[in-house]
Every structure is written in C-alpha cells, then in structure tokens.
C-alpha positions as CSV (number, residue, x, y, z in Angstrom):
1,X,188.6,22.4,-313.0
2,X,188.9,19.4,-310.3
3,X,190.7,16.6,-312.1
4,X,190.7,13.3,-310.6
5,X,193.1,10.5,-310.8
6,X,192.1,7.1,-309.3
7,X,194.2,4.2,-309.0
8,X,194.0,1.6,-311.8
9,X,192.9,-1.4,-311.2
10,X,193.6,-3.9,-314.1
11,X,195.3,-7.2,-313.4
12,X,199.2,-5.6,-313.0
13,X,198.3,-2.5,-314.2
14,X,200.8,0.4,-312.0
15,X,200.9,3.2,-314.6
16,X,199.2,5.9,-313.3
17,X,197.1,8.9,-315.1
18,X,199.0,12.1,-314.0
19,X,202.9,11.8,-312.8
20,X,203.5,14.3,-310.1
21,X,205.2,16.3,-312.6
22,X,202.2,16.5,-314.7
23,X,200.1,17.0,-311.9
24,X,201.8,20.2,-310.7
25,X,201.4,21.9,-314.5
26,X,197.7,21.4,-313.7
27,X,198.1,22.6,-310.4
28,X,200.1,25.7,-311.5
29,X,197.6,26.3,-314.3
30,X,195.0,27.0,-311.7
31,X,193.6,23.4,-311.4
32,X,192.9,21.1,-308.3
33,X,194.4,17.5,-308.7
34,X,193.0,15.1,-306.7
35,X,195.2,11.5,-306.6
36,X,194.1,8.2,-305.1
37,X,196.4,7.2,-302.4
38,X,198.7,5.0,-303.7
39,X,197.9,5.5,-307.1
40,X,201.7,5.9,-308.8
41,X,203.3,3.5,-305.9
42,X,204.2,0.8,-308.4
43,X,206.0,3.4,-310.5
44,X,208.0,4.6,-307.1
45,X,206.1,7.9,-306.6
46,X,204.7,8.4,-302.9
47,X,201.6,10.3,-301.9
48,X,204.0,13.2,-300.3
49,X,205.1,13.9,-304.1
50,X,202.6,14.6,-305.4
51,X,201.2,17.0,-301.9
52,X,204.6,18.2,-302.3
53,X,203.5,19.9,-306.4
54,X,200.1,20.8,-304.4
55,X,198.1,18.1,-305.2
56,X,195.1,16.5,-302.8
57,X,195.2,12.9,-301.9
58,X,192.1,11.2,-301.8
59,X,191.6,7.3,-299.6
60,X,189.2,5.6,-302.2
61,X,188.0,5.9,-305.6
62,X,184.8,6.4,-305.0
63,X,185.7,10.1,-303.5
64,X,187.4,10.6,-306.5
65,X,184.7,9.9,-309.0
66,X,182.4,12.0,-306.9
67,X,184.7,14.9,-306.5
68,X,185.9,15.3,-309.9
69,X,184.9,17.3,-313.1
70,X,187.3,15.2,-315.3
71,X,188.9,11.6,-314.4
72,X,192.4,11.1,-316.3
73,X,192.9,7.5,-316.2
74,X,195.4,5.0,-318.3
75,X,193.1,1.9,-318.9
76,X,189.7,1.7,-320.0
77,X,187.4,1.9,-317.1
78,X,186.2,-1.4,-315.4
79,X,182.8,-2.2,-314.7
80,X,182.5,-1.0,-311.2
81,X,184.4,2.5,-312.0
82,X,182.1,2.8,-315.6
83,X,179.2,2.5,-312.6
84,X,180.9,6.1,-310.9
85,X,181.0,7.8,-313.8
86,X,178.2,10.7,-314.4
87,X,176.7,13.0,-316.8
88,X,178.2,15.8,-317.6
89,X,181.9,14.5,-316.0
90,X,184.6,14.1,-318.7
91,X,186.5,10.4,-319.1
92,X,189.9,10.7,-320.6
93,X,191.8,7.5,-321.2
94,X,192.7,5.2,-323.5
95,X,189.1,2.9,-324.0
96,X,188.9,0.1,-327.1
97,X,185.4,0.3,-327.5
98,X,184.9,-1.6,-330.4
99,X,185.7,-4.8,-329.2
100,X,184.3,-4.2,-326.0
101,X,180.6,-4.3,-326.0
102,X,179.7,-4.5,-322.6
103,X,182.2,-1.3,-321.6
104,X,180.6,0.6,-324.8
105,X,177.0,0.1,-323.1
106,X,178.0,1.2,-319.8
107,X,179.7,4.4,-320.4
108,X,176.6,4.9,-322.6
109,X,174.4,4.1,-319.7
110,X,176.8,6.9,-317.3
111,X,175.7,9.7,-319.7
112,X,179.7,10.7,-319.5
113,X,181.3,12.5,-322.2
114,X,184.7,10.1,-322.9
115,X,187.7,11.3,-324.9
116,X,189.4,8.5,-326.1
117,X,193.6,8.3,-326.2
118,X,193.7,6.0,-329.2
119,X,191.5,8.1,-331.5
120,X,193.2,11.0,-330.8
121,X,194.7,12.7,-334.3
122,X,197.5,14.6,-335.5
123,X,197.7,17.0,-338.4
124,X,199.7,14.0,-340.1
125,X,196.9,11.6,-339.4
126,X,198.8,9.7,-337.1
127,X,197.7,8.6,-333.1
128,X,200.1,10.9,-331.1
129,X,198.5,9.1,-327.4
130,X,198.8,5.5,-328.6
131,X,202.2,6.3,-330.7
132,X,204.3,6.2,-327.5
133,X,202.5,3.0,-326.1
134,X,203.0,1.3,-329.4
135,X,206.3,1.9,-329.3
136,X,206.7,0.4,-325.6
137,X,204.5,-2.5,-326.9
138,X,206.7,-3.0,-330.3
139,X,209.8,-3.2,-328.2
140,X,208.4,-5.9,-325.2
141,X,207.1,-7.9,-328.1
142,X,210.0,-9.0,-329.3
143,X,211.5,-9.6,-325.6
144,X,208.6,-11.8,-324.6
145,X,208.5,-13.9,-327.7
146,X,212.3,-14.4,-327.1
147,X,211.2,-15.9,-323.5
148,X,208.5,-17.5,-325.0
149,X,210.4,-19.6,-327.6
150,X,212.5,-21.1,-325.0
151,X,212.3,-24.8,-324.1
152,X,211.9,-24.4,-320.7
153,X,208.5,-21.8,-321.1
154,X,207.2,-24.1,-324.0
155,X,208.8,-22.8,-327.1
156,X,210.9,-24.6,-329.6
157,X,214.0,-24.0,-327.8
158,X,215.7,-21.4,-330.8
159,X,217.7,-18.5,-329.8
160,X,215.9,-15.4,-331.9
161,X,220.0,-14.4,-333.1
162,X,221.0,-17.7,-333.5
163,X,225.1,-18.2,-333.5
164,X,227.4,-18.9,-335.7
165,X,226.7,-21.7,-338.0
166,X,223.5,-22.0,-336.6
167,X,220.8,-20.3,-337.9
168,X,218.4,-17.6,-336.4
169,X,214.6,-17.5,-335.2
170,X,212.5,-16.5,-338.5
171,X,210.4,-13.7,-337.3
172,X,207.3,-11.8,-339.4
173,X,205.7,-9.0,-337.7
174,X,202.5,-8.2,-339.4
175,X,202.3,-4.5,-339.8
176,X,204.6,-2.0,-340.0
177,X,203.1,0.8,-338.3
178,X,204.5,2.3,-335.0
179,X,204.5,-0.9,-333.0
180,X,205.5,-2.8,-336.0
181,X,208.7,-0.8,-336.6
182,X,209.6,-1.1,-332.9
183,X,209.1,-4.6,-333.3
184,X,211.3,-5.0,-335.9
185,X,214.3,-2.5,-334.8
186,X,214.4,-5.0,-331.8
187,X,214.5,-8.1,-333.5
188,X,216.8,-6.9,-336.1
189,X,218.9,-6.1,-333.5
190,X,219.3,-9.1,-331.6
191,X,220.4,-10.2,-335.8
192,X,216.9,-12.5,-336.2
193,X,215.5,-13.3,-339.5
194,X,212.9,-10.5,-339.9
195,X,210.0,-10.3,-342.3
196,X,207.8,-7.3,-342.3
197,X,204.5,-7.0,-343.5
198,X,201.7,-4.2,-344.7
199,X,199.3,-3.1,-347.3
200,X,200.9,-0.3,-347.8
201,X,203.7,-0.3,-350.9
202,X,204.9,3.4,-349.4
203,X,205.5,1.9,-346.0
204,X,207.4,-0.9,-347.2
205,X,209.9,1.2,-349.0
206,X,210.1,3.4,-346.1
207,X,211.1,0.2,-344.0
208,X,213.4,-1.0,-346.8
209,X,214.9,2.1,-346.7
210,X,215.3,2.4,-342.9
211,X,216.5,-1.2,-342.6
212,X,218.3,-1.5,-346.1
213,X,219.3,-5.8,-346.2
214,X,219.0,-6.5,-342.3
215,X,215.3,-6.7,-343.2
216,X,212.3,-8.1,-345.7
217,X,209.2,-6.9,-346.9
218,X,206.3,-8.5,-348.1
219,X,203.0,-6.9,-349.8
220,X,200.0,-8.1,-347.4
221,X,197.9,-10.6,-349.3
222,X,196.6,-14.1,-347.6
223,X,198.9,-15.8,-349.5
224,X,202.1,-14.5,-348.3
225,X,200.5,-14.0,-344.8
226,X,199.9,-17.9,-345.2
227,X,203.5,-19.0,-346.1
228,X,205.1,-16.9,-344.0
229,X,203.8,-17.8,-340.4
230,X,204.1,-21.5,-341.9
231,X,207.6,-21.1,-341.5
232,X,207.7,-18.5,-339.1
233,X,209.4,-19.1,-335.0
234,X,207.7,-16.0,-334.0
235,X,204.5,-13.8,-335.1
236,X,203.9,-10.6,-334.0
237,X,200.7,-9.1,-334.7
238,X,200.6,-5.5,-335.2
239,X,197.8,-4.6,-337.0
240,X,195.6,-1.3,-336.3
241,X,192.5,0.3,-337.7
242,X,191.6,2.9,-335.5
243,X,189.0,3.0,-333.4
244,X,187.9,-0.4,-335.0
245,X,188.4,-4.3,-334.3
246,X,191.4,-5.9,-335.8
247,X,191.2,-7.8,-338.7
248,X,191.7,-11.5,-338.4
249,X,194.9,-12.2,-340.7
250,X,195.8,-15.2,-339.1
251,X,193.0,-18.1,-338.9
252,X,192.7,-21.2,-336.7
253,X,193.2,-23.3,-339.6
254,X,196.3,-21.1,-339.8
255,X,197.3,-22.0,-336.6
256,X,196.5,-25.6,-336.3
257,X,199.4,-25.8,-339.3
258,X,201.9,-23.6,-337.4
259,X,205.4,-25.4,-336.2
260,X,205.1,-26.9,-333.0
261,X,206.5,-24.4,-329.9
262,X,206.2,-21.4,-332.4
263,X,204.8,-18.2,-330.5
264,X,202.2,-15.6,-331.6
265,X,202.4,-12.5,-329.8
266,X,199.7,-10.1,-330.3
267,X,199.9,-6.4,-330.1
268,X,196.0,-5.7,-331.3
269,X,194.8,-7.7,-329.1
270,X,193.6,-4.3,-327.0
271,X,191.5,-4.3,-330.5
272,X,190.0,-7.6,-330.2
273,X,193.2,-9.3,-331.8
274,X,194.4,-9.8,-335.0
275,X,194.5,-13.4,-334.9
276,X,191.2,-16.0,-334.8
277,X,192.7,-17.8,-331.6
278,X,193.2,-14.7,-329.7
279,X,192.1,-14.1,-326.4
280,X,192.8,-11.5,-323.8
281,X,195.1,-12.4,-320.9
282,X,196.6,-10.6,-318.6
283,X,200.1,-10.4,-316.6
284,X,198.9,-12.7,-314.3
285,X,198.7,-15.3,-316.3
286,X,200.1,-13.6,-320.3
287,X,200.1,-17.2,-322.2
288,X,198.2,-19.8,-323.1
289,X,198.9,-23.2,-326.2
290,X,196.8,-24.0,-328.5
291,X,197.8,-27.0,-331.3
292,X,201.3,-26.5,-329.7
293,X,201.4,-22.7,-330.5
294,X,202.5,-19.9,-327.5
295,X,199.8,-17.2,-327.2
296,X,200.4,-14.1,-325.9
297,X,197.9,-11.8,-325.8
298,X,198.2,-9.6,-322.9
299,X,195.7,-6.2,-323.1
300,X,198.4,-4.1,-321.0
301,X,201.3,-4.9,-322.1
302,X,203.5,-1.5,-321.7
303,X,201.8,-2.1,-318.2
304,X,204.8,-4.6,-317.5
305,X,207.0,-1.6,-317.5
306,X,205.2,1.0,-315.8
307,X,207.6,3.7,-315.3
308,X,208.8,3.6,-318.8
309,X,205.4,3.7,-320.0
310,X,203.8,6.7,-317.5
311,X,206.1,8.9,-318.5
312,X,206.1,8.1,-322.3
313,X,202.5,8.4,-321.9
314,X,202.4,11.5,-319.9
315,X,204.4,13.4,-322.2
316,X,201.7,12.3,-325.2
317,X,198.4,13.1,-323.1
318,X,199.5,16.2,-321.1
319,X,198.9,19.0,-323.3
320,X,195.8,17.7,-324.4
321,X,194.7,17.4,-320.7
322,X,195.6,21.1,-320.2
323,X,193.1,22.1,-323.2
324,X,190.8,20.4,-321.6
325,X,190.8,21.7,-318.5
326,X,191.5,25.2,-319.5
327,X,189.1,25.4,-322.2
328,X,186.3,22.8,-320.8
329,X,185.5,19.9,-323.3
330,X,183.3,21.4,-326.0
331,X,185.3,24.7,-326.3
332,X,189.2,22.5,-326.4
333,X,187.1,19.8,-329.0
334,X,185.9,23.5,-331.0
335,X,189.5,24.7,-330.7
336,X,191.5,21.3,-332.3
337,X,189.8,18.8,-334.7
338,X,192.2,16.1,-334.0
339,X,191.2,16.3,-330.2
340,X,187.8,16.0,-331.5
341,X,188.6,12.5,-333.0
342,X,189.2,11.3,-329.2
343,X,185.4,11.7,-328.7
344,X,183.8,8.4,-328.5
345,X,180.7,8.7,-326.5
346,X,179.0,11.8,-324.9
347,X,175.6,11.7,-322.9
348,X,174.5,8.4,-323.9
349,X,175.3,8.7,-328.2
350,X,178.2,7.0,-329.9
351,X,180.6,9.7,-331.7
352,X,183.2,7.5,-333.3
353,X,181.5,6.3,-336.3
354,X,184.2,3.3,-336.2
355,X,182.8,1.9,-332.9
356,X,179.3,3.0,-333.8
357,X,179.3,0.0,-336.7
358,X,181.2,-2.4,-335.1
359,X,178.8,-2.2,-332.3
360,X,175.6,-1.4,-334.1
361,X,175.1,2.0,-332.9
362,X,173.5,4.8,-334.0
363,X,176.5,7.0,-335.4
364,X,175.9,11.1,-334.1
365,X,178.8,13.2,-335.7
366,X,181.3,14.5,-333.2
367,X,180.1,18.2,-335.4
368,X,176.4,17.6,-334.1
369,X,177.5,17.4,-330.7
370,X,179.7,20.2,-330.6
371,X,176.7,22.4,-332.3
C-alpha cells in the first residue's frame, strides 16, 4: 500500500503522522511511505531521515493526496485537504466530527472511508489513540492554568502550591478519566488544593485510592459542580463521551459568578467543549476573558509539545496502521472490532452512530458496511 503523510497545517500544529521510525516498519513491511517535505521539521526530523529508513519525499500536498492509498494524518483534515480526499482512499486521523458539522459534510461529500483515532476501542473499552494525547493534554493543563492565574497574564495572581502560611490555588478538574487523572497527578504535585469530579462512584474510589488525602472527590451532580467552581482558582474541564459533543457542565450563568482572574481550561473543547462559554482557539492566540474569567480553549493542545506528543502518539496508532495496510481497510476492520469503532464515515454514510445523532444523519452500522 502507498501511505501518505502530508504536513499539518493547523495553526501551530508540528506533530507529524508517521516518525521516521514508524515510517521504516511500513517500509520494511513492504509499504511505500511518501512524506511531505518538511513535514516532522518542527519535531527536529529532516527529509534525509526519513530517505535514510527508505521513505519518498514528496514537495506539496497535493502530490500526496493524489499519490496515496491511505493518508495518516494527526489533526482532523481542513477544508482544502477534505477537498483532496477521494473515494475509495482511507483517512486515518484523529477527526471530532460531532461538533464539527461543516468537516462531517465534506468528508461525506469526498466519498473517503475515514478511521477515526478517538473512536478507536480496546478490549477494556477504553480509547488506546486518544489515551496518550489525553495524558499529554491532562499534564499541560495544569501548566497553563498555572501561567494563566498569574497577575501579569490576567489571573488572580495565586501560586497553584501556595507557601507556607499562605494558602494554595483551589483546583477541580471535572472528570476523572485519562486526562483528568493527569490533571490531577500534576496539580497534586505542585501541593494545590485538588477536587476531582465524575459520575462514576467506582472511579472515584479508584482516585481516592490512588491519591489517598492529597486529593478530593466529589459525586457529579449540578449542585456540587455549582459550588465548587464558585470557589474554585482553576477549572479544568475534562469531560468525554466518545465520539459525541461534550456536555455543558458549566453555564454562562456559571461563569458570570466565577471569582474575578479565575481560569477555565478546557480539555473537551476538541468535543465542542464542556463549558457554555467555550470557544476554540488556537496557539496563536490560546486565551480569551469573559466576566473576568481566563479561557483556554486551545483544539491542539499536546500540539504545544510536539515531540513529546508524535511519539506518544506514534506508539498508540502504529500497529493499527500496519493492519491497515497489510490487511486493506475492510479485511483489518473484519479482523478487530475495536478498529472497527474508528470507522466514522465511508463512501458518503455516517458509521458512528454518536456523530450520526449529533449531526442528524442517517446512522449505517459499521456491520452493514463491512457485509
């Protein structure tokens, strides 16, 4: 199989599909790599590595597109790459669709059979291709809600640890999934107040048990959810459904009634954002106030630290790539259910019945596809 790997294109986004490690166990597995030129300089890998694992290097995109049976990307395809896509041509990357209408219509309209990262399964039910991003994600939130807090970038001006006699930030991380436990191992660790919360009563004793004194735990119902981010310095929003749009646990009303300089950070936002005020930013420009409370709601985050996040991410997606290129996509999806749960559209129908009713789809089983 030709697999293609273009460079991405989001606002700050360097991480880059295939590593040249990666791309020479495709190579040696009898598969031609082609890489955009360029495409892994921001994580300090040059063109000549990855000719030097037998790879091809490509000038543009658009060769790549045209060239290739499969297209391993990182981010969900923008508009003008959705328009290169092609029936029959396998998309593998992580893509959001559910809050993401206007992508969701155009890989529709390419007729492209796209395997999705974040659906992906394990036995366990867990997300073993967003697992490693989460955890990336988890970590920077707490280290940018640190910067955010201080005076000087419009916070309240509290160190998250405090110091003696003086007491610490109050942080509550809603969720306590994957990013949510990263969240809270860093802020724990910098010796912050830390709340966790979920709707899960297993997960919280898990937690407890993990974390023993150094942390709390709180049952998710609007009413704690309310009087904690009333009090809360920092709120991290980790909240996922997958395949879906986030809930909305925190309103505007919410908000409006937050401390002044207080900072929300939010993790879902790649799922439309688990609080009303979100909206997506990017690197470029990651914050933005509103009734005196920090935003940050950056899409990309683990994209701020691209070579810890390429290879996290390459480890996660590799084996899964091989399938798919030794098998071809309907004999690897036959082969391993849980790859099958990455399907999200193929030739123009809606397979993920998540993002099928969030978008008001017609739902086709991944099975009926695979008949």
């Amino acid at each position: 199989m030709r697999i293609g790997v273009p460079k991405e294109i989001k606002v700050h986004e360097y991480r880059v599909g295939l590593v040249p490690a990666a791309a020479r166990e495709m190579v040696e597995a009898g598969h031609e790599v082609l890489v955009q030129a360029g495409a892994a300089d921001g994580i300090g890998f040059s063109d000549a590595d990855y000719l030097r694992v037998g790879a091809k290097i490509a000038a543009t995109a658009a060769e790549i597109f045209a060239a290739s049976d499969m297209i391993v990307k990182v981010k969900e395809p923008q508009p003008q790459e959705c328009a290169m896509l092609r029936k029959g041509q396998i998309l593998y990357t992580y893509l959001h669709l559910a809050p993401d209408p206007q992508q969701t219509e155009a890989l529709v309209k390419s007729g492209a059979t796209c395997i999705a990262y974040e659906t992906v399964t394990a036995p366990d039910g867990s997300l073993p291709l967003l697992t490693p991003m989460s955890e990336v994600a988890g970590r920077m939130s707490i280290q940018v809600g640190a910067y955010c807090l201080q005076k000087a970038n419009g916070g309240r001006g509290i160190l998250l640890g405090g110091v003696p006699g003086v007491a610490p930030a109050k942080v509550v991380i809603l969720g306590g999934g994957v990013s949510g436990t990263h969240a809270a191992e860093m802020a724990v660790g910098l010796r912050a107040d830390v709340t966790v919360v979920d709707r899960s009563v297993k997960r919280l004793r898990e937690l407890s048990s993990i974390f023993g004194a150094t942390l709390r735990t709180e049952y998710s119902t609007q009413e704690h959810i309310d009087a904690l981010v009333m009090e809360a310095d920092l709120v991290v929003g980790a909240v996922l459904i997958a395949g879906a749009a986030a809930p909305k646990l925190v309103t505007r009303d919410m908000v409006r009634r937050m401390k002044p300089g207080s900072v929300l950070v939010d993790i879902s936002i790649d799922q439309g954002g688990c609080f009303e005020t979100s909206k997506a930013t990017t690197h470029a420009d990651p914050t933005y106030v509103i009734d005196d409370v920090i935003h940050y709601c950056v899409a990309n985050m683990p994209g701020a630290v691209p070579r810890t996040s390429t290879f996290a991410l390459n480890n996660a997606t590799l084996p899964f790539a091989r399938k798919l290129a030794d098998l071809g996509w309907k004999k690897a999806l036959h082969a391993d259910p849980h790859l099958a749960n990455g399907l999200n559209v193929h030739e123009g129908q809606v397979t993920n019945a998540a993002v099928a009713k969030e978008l008001g789809y017609k739902h086709v089983p991944v099975a009926a596809v695979l008949q």
